[in-house]
C-alpha positions as CSV (number, residue, x, y, z in Angstrom):
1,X,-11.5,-20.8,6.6
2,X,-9.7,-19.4,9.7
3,X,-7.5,-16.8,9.2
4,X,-3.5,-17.1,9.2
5,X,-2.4,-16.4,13.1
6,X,1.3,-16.0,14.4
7,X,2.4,-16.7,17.7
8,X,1.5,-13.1,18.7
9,X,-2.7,-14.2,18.1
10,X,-2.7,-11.8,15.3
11,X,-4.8,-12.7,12.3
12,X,-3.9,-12.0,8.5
13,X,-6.9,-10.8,6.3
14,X,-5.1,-8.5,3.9
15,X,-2.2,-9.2,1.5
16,X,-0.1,-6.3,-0.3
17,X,1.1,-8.2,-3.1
18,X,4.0,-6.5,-5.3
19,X,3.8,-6.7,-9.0
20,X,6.6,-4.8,-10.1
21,X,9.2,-2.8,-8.7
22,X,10.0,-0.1,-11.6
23,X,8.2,3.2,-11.3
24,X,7.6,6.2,-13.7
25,X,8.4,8.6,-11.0
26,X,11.3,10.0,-9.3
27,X,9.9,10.6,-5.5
28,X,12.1,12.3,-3.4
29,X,11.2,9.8,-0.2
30,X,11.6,6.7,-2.0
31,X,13.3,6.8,-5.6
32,X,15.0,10.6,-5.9
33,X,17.2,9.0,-8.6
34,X,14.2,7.1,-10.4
35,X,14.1,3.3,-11.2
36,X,17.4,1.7,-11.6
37,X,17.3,-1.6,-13.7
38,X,19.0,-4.6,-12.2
39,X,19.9,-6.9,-15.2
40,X,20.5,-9.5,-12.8
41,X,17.4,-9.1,-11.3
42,X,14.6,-12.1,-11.6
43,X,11.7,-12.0,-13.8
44,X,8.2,-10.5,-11.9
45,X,5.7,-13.2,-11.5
46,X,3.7,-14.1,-13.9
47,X,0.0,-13.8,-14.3
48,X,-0.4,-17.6,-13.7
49,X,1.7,-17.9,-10.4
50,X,0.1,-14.3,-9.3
51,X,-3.1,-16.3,-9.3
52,X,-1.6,-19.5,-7.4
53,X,-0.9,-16.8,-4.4
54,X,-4.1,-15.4,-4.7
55,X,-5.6,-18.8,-3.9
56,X,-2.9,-19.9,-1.9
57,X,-4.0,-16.7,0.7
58,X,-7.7,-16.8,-0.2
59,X,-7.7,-20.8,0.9
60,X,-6.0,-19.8,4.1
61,X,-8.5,-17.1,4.9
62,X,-7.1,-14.0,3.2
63,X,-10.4,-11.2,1.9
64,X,-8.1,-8.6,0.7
65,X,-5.2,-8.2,-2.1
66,X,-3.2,-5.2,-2.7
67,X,-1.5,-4.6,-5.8
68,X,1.3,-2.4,-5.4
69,X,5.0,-1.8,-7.2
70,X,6.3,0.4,-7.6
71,X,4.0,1.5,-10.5
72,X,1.5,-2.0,-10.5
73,X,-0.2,0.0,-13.4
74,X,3.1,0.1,-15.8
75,X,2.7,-3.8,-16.1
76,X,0.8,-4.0,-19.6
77,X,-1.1,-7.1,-18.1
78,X,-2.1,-5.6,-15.3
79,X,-5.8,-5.8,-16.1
80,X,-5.2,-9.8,-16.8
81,X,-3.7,-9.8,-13.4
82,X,-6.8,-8.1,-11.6
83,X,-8.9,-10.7,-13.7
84,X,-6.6,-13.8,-12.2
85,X,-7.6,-12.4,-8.9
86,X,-11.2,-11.8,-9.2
87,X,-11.6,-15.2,-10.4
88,X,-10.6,-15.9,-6.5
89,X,-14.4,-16.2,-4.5
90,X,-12.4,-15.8,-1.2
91,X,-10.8,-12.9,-2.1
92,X,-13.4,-10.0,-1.2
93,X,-11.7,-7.1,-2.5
94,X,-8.6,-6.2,-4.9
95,X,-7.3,-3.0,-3.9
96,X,-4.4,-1.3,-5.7
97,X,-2.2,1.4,-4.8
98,X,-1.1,4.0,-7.8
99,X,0.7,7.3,-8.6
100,X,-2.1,7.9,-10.7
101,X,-0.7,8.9,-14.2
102,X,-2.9,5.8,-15.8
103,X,-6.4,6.5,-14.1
104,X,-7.8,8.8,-16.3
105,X,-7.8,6.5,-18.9
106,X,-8.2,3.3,-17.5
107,X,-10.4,3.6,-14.1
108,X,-13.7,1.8,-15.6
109,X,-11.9,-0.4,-17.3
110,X,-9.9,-1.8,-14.2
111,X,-13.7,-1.3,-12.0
112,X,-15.0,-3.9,-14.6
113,X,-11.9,-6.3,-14.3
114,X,-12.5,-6.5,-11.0
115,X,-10.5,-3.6,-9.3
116,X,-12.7,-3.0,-6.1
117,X,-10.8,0.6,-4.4
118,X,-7.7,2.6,-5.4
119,X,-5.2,4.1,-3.2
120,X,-3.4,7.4,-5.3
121,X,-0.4,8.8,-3.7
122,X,-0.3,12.9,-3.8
123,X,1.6,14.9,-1.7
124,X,1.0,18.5,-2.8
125,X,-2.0,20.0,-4.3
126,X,0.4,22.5,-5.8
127,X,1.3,21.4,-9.0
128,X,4.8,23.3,-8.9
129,X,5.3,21.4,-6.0
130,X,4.1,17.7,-6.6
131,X,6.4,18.3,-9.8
132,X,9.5,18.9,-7.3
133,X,8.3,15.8,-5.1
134,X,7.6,13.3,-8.0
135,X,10.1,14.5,-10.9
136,X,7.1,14.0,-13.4
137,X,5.1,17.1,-14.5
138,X,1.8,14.9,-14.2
139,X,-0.1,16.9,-11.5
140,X,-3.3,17.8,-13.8
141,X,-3.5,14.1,-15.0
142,X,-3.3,12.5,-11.7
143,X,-6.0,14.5,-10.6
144,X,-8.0,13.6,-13.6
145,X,-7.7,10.3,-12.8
146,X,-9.0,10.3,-9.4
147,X,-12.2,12.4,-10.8
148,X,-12.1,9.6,-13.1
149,X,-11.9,7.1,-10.4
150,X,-15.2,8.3,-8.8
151,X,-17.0,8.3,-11.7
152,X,-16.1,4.9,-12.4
153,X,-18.0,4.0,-9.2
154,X,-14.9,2.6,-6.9
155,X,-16.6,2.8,-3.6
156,X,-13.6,3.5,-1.4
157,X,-11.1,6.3,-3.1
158,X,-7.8,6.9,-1.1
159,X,-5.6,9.2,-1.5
160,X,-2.1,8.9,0.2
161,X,0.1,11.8,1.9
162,X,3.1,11.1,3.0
163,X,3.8,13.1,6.5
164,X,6.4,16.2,6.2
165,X,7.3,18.9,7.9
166,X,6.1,20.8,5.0
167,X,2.9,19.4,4.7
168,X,1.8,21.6,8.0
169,X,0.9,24.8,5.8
170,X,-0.9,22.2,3.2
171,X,-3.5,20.9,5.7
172,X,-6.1,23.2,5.4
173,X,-6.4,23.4,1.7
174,X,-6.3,19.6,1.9
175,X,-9.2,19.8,4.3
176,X,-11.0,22.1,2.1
177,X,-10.5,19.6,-0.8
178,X,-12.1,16.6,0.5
179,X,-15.3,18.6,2.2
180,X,-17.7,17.8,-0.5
181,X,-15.6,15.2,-2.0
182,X,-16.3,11.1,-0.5
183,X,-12.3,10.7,-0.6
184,X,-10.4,9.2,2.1
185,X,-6.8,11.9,2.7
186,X,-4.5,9.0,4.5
187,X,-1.6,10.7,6.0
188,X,2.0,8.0,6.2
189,X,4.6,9.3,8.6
190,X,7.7,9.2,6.2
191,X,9.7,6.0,7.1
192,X,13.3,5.3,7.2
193,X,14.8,3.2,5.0
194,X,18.4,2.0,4.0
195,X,18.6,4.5,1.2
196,X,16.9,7.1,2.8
197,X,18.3,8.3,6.9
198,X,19.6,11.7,5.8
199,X,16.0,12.6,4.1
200,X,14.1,11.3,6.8
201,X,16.3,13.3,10.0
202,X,15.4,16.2,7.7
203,X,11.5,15.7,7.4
204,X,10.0,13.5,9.6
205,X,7.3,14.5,11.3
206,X,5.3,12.7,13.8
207,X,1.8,11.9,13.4
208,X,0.6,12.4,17.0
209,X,0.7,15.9,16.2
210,X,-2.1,16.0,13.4
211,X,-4.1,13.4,15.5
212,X,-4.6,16.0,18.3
213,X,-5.3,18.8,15.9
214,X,-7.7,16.8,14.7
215,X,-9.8,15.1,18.2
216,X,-9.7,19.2,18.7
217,X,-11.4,20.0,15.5
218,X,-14.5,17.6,16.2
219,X,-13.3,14.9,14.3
220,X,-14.3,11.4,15.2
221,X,-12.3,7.8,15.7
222,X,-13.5,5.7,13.3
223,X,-14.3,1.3,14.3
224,X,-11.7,-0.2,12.4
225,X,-12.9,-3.4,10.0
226,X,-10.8,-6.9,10.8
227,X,-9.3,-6.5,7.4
228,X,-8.7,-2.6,7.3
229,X,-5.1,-1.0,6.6
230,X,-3.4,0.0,9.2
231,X,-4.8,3.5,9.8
232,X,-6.7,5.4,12.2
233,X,-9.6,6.5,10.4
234,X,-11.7,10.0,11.6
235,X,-14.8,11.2,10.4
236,X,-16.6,14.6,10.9
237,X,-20.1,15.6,10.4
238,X,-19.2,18.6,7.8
239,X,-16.9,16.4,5.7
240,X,-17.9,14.1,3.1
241,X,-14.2,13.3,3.0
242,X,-12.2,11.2,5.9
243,X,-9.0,11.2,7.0
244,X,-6.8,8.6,7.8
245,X,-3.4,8.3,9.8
246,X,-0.9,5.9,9.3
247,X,2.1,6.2,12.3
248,X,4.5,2.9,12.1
249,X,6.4,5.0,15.2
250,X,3.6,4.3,17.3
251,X,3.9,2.6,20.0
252,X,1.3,0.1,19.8
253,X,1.7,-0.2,15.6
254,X,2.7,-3.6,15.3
255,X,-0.5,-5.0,17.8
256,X,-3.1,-4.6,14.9
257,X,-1.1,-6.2,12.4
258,X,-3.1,-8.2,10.1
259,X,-1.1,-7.7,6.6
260,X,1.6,-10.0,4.8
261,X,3.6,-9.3,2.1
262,X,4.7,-11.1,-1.5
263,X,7.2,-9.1,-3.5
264,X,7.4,-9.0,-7.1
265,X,9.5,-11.9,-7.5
266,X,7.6,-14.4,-5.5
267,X,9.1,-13.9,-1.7
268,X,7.4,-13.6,1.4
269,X,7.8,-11.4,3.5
270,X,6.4,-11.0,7.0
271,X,7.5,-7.1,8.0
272,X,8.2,-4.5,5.5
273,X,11.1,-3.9,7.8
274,X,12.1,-7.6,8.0
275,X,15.4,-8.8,7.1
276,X,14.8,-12.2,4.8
277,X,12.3,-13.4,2.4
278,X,10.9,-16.6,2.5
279,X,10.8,-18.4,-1.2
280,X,7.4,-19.1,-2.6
281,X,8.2,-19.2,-6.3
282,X,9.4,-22.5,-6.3
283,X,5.9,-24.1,-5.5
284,X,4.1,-21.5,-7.8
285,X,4.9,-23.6,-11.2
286,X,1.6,-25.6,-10.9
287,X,-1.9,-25.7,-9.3
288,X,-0.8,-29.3,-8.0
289,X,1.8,-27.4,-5.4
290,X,-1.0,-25.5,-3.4
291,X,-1.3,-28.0,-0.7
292,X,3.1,-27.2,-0.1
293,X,2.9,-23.8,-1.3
294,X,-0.2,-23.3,1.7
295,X,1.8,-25.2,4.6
296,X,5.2,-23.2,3.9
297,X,3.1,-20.1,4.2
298,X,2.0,-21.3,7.2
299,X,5.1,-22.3,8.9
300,X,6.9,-19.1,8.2
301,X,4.2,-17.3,10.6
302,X,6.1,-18.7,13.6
303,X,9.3,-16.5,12.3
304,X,7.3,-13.5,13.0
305,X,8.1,-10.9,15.4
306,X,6.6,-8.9,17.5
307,X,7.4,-5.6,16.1
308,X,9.5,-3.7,13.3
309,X,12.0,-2.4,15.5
310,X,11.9,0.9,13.6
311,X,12.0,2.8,17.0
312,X,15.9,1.0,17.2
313,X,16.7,2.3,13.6
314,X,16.4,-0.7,12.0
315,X,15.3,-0.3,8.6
316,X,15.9,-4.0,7.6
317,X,16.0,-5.2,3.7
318,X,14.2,-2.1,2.6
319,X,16.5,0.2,0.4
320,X,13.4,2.2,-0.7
321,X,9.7,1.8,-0.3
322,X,9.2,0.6,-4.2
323,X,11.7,-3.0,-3.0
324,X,8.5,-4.9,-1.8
325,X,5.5,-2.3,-2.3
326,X,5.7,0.0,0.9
C-alpha cells in the first residue's frame, strides 16, 4: 500500500492517535491548573472505533500508531486498546507516550499486549524539582517505571525533555545518566500555545543552541527512518544513550513531515497547530464504513499546508498540548 501524500509530496507513516485528554498531572507548560472536565464534552472513542482508525491508516499505508492523551495510561482499557491495534498486520509498531506514574506496574504487561516502545516525559532529574514542574510527588515511581520498562524488553525507550532555559545547568547530569543506559533523552523546544504565551516568552529556549554543543562534543547525526518522529537523532561512541532534538522553530520543520493526527474524540487533524478538525467519527460506527471513512481521510490531505506557521505566532486550536496529544 502507498503511503498517504499531500500536495507538498510528503508521505504519512506515523499516526499520533489521542485517547484521552485528562491527565493526573499538573505540568506547568501544558496543564498548570490540572485537567479541567468539560461536561459537555463528547465521549473518547471507544475501543471498537479506535480499531476502525487503526485499519483505516494501516490500509492506507500507515506502520506506526502513537497513543497519547493526555494520560493514554489512565484509560482502564487501555491494554484492550493496544490489543485492537496489534490485531492490525500493517501497523508495524504501537508506540505510546506517558508520564510514567503506571510503568512500574504495568510495563510487561502492556510489552505482551502488544506495546512495541514508550516515550516517558521527565524534565528534571531532581525530584524537588520534577515535583514543582508536574504538581505530583511521583519522581521515584516514574523512574521505576522506566527501569521497569527496560526490563520488560521495549527495544526503543524515550525519554522526553521539554527545552527550558533552566534545563542548561541539567545537561550534564542528563548526559551522565544515559551513558551506560540504551535510553533515547529527546529534547522538545517548549511550544506556544493559546493557553500558554506568557510561559513560553519566559522560557523558551532554542534548540540550535544544544545542537552545536553537541556536533562540538563528538556527537554524531543520526539517518533518520521514513517513519521516525520528528527529531534529529545523535549518537556518540562513549554513550550507550542517544539524544534526540525536536525544534518545531526550525526552519525547515514542516519538510519532513510524515505524521497525522486523530484526537480523542474521533477528529482529524492535519497540524498540531491547525485550526479545524475534520470529522471521522461519523464513519467509525461499523467495519462496513472503511471504504468512506479511507477516501475522506484521503481527501482532507489536499487541505494541508505547508507549514505551522508557529514562526507568525499562530498557535491555532491548541489551548494546551494535552487537547489532541502534543
Amino acid at each position: 500500500m502507498l503511503p498517504l501524500t499531500d500536495t507538498f509530496q510528503r508521505k504519512f507513516y506515523y499516526l499520533r492517535l489521542s485517547i484521552t485528554d485528562v491527565c493526573n498531572f499538573r505540568c506547568t507548560y501544558c496543564l498548570p491548573d490540572g485537567y479541567q472536565h468539560n461536561k459537555d464534552r463528547e465521549a473518547f472513542l471507544s475501543v471498537d472505533e479506535i480499531a476502525r482508525v487503526a485499519q483505516a491508516f494501516g490500509q492506507l499505508g500507515t506502520t506506526k500508531i502513537r497513543l497519547t492523551g493526555g494520560e493514554p495510561s489512565m484509560r482502564r482499557d487501555f491494554s484492550d486498546i493496544i490489543a485492537a491495534i496489534h490485531q492490525q498486520p500493517e501497523i508495524k509498531q504501537i508506540a505510546m507516550t506517558t508520564n510514567g506514574y503506571r510503568l512500574a506496574k504495568e510495563a510487561a504487561h502492556w510489552r505482551a499486549a502488544g506495546l512495541s516502545a514508550v516515550n516517558v516525559s521527565l524534565d528534571s532529574l531532581d525530584a524537588r524539582q520534577f515535583h514543582q514542574i508536574t504538581g505530583q510527588n511521583k519522581f521515584t515511581e516514574v523512574m521505576a517505571g522506566i527501569d521497569a520498562s527496560l526490563e520488560a524488553g521495549f527495544p526503543v525507550v524515550k525519554i522526553n525533555v521539554v527545552l527550558m532555559k533552566h534545563l542548561t545547568q541539567q545537561l550534564p547530569e542528563f548526559l551522565a545518566w544515559i551513558k551506560h543506559r540504551p535510553l533515547q533523552l529527546r529534547f522538545i523546544e517548549l511550544m506556544e500555545t493559546g493557553e500558554g504565551n506568557d510561559y513560553f516568552l519566559q522560557h523558551h529556549l532554542s534548540g540550535e543552541h544544544l545542537r552545536r554543543q553537541l556536533l562540538e562534543e563528538g556527537w554524531q547525526l543520526v539517518a533518520r527512518l521514513p517513519d521516525a518522529g520528528p527529531a534529529q537523532i545523535f549518537s556518540h561512541p562513549d554513550y550507550q544513550g542517544q539524544i534526540g532534538l525536536i525544534m518545531p522553530y526550525d526552519k525547515d520543520f514542516c519538510d519532513s513531515c510524515n505524521r497525522l493526527r486523530v484526537s480523542a474524540i474521533g477528529q482529524l487533524h492535519l497540524c498540531l497547530f491547525g485550526e479545524q478538525g475534520i470529522d471521522l467519527r461519523d464513519l467509525l460506527h461499523s467495519d462496513s464504513q472503511q471504504q468512506l471513512l479511507q477516501a475522506r481521510i484521503q481527501s482532507s490531505l489536499t487541505q494541508k499546508k505547508q507549514t505551522h506557521f508557529l514562526h507568525q505566532g499562530m498557535t491555532g486550536m491548541a489551548r494546551n498540548l494535552s487537547y489532541i496529544g502534543g
